[in-house]
VEXPAFI-810935 format. One record per residue: x, y, z of N, C-alpha, C, CB in turn. Coordinates in steps of 0.2 Angstrom, whole numbers, plus 2048, in hexadecimal, padded with zeros to 3 digits. Atoms other than C-alpha are relative to their C-alpha. Glycine has a CB too. Layout:
// VEXPAFI-810935
XYZXYZXYZXYZ ...
//
This chain:
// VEXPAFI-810935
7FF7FD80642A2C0A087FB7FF7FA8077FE7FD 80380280541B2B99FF8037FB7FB7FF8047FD 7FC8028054272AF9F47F97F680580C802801 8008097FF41E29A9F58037FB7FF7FD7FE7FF 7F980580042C28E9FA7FC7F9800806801809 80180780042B27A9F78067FF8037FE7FB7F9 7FB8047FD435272A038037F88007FF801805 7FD8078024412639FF8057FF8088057FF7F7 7FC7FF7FB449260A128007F87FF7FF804808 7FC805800454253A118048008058037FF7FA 7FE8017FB45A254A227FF7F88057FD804803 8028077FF45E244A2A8048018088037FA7FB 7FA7FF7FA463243A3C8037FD8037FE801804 7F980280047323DA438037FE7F98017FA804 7FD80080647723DA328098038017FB8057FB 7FA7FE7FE48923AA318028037F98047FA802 7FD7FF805494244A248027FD7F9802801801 7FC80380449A237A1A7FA7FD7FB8057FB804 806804802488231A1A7FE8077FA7F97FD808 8027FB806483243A108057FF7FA801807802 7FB801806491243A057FD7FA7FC8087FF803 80380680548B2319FE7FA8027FF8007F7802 8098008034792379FD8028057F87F6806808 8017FA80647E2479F38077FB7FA804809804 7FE80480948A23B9E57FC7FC7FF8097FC7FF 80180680547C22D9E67F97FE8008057FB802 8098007FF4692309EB7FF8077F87FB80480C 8047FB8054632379D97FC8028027FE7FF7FB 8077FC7FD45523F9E28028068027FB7FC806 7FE7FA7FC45E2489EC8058047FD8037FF806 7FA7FD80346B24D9DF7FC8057FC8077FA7FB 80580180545A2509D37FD8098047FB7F8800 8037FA7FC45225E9E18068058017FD7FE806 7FD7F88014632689E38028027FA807801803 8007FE8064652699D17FC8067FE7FD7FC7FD 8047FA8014552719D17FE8068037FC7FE7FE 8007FC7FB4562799E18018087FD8057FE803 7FE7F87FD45428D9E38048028047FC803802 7FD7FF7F945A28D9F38047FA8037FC802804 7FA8067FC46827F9FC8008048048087FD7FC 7FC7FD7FA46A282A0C8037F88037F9806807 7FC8077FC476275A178058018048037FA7FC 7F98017FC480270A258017F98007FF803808 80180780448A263A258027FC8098087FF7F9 8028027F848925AA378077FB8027F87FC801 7F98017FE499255A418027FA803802806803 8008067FC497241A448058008037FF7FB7FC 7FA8017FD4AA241A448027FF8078028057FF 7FC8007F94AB249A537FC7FA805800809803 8078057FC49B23EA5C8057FD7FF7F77FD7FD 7FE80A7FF4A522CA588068038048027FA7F5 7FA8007FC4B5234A5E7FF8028088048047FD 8017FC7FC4AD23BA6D8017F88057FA8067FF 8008047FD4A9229A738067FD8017FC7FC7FE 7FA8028014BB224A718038048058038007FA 7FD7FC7FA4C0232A7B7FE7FF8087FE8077FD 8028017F84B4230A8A8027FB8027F9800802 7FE8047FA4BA21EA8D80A7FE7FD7FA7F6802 7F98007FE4CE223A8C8047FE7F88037FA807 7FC8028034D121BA7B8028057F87FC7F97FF 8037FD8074D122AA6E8098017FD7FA80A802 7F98018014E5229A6D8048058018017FF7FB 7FD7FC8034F3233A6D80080380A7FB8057F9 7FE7FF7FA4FC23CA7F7FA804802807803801 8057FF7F94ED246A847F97FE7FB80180A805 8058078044DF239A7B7FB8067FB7F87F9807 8047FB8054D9246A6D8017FC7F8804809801 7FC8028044E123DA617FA8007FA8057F8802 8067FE8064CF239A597FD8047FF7FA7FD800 8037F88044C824AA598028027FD7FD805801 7FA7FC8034D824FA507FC7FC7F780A7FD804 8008028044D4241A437F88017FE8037FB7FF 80A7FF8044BF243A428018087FF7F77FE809 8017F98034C3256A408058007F7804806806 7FD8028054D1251A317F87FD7FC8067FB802 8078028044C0246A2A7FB8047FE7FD7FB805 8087FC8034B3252A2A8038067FD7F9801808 7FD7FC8044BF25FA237FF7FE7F8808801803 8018058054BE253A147FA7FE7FE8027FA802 8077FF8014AD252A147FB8077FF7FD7FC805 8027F88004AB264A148038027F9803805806 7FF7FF8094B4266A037FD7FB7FB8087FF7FF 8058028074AB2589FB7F88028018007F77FE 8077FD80049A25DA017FF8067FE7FE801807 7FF7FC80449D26E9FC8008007F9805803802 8007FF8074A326A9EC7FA7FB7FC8087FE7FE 80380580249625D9E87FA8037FF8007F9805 8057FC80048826A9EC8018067FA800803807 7FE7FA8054912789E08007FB7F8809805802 80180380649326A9D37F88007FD8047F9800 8068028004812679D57FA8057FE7FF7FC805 8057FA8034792799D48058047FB7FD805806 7FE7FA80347B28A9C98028048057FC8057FB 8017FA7FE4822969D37FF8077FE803800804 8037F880447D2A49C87F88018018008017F7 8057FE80046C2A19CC7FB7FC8068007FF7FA 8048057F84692959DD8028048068037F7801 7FD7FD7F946D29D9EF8007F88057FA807803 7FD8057FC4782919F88018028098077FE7FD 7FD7FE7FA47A294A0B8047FA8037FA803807 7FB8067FC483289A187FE80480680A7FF7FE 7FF7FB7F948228BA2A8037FE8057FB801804 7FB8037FA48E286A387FA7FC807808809804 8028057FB489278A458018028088057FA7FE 8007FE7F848427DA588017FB8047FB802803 8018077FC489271A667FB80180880A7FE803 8098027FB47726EA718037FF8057F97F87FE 7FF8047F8482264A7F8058048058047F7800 7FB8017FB48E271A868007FE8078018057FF 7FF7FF7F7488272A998027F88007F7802805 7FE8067FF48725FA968087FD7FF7FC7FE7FD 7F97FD80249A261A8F8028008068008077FC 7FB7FF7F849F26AA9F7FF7FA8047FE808806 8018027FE49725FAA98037F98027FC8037FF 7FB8068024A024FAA38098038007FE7FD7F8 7F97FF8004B025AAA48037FF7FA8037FC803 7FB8018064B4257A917FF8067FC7FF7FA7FD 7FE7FC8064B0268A898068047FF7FB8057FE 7FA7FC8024BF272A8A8057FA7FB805802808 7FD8048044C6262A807FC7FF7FA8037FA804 8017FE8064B9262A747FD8067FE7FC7FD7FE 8027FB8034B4272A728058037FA7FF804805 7FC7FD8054C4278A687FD7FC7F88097FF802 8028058054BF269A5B7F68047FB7FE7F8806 8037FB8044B0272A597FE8047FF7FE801800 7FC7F88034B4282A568027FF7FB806803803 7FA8018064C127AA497FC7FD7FB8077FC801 8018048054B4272A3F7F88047FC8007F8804 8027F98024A9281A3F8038047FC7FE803805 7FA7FA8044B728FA398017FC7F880A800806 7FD8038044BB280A2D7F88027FA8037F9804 8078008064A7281A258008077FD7F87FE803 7FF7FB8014A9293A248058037FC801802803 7FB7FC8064B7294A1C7FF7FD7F98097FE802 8028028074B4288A0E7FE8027FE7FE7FE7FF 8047FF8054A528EA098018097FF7F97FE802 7FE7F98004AC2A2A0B8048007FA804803808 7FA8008074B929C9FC7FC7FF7FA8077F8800 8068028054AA2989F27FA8068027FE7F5801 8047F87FF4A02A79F87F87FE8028008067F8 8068037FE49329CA008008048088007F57FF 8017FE7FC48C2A6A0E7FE7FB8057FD806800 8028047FC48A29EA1F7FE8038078067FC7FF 8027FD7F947F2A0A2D8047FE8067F87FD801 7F88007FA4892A2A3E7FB7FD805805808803 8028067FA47E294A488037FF8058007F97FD 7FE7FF7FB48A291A528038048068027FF800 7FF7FA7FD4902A2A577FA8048048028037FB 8057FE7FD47E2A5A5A7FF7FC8077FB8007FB 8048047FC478296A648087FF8087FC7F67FA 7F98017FC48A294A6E8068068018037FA7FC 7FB7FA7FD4922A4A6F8088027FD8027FF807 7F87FF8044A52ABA678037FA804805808802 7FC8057FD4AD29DA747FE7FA7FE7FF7FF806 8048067FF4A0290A727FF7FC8068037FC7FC 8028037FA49D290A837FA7FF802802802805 8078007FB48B293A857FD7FB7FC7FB808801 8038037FF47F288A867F98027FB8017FE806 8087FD80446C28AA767FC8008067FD7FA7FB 8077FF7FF462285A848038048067FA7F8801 7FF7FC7FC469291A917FC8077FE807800802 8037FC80846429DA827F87FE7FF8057FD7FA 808800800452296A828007FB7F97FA8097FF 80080580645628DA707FF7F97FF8048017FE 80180880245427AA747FB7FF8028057FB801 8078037FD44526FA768027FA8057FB7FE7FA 7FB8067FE451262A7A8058018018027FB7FD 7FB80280246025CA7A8038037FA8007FA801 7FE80280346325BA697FD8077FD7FF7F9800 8047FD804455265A617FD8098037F97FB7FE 8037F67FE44F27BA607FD7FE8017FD8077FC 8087FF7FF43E280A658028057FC7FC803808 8047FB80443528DA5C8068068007F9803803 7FA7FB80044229AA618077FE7FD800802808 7FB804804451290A5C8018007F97FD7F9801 80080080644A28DA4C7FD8077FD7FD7FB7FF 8017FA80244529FA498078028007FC803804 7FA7FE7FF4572A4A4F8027FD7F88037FD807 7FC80280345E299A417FC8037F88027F8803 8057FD8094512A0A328018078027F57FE7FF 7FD7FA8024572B0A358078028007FE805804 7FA8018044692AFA358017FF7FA8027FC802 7FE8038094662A5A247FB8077FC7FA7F67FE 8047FA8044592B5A208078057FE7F9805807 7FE7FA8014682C0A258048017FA802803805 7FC8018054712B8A178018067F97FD7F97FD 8017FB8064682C3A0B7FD7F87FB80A8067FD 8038068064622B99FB8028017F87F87FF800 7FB7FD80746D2BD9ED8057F87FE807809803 7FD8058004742AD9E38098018017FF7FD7F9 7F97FE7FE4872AA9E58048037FA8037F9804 7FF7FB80448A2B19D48037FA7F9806806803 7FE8038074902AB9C28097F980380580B7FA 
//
């Protein structure tokens, strides 16, 4: 678009929720740049479910069929999705900043099947997706559909089956193209008075 962007990425990786939430009430730097931010874009990344997951693979996650922790790491990061949200809206205008949000893809399904545990976590992540969407849909913060793209309406398919990982973990070029046009198709209009 011609437009010349400075970029402040404050991305941190395995960054746990709880760990954003304290930067955004307590790194003035980073509270200082979405202030002055034009554009915020963020997802909020789903450690929750990671620490419970280990609880689950060796039997101890609780509860009659051992879900018991992704029940309570999805309760937690539901909680971290209202204050991150709100910590970001306290922090800009929206009359005059464009906020997106984008929902979170899971990289490991085949690895998932392959261990036998995604049909037990996959609903979790679904529910904690639907859950960033909705939030920010109450506050009219559009949200790219990451997951829906890179994983499919079920969340069964796999990014790099799709050509989108480099890894495990991380896009390639295609990947990361995929996810800048979703956020393109946002449009670019602030979220309003």
């Amino acid at each position: 678009m011609g437009v010349k962007v400075t970029v402040h990425d404050w991305t941190v990786g395995d960054q746990h929720s709880v760990a954003l939430l304290r930067a955004l009430r307590n790194n003035q730097e980073l509270r200082s740049d979405i202030r002055e931010a034009e554009v915020v874009t963020f997802y909020i990344p789903p450690e929750h479910l990671r620490t419970a997951l280990y609880s689950y693979m060796d039997g101890s996650c609780g509860g009659e069929d051992n879900q018991d922790c992704f029940r309570e790491g999805l309760t937690l990061y539901k909680a971290d999705v209202d204050a991150i949200i709100a910590e970001i809206l306290w922090l800009t205008s929206t009359s005059d900043t464009l906020i997106r949000a984008m929902t979170y893809y899971n990289s490991l399904v085949n690895y998932h099947k392959e261990l036998g545990i995604f049909e037990d976590l996959n609903p979790y992540f679904q529910a904690l997706n639907e859950y960033v969407v909705q939030v920010a849909s109450e506050h009219n913060i559009p949200v790219a559909q990451v997951y829906l793209a890179f994983n499919g309406p079920n969340g069964d398919e796999d990014p790099a089956d799709k050509g989108y990982m480099s890894d495990l973990w991380h896009t390639n070029s295609v990947g990361a193209a995929l996810i800048a046009d979703l956020h393109r198709e946002l449009g670019y209009e602030p979220l309003g008075p």
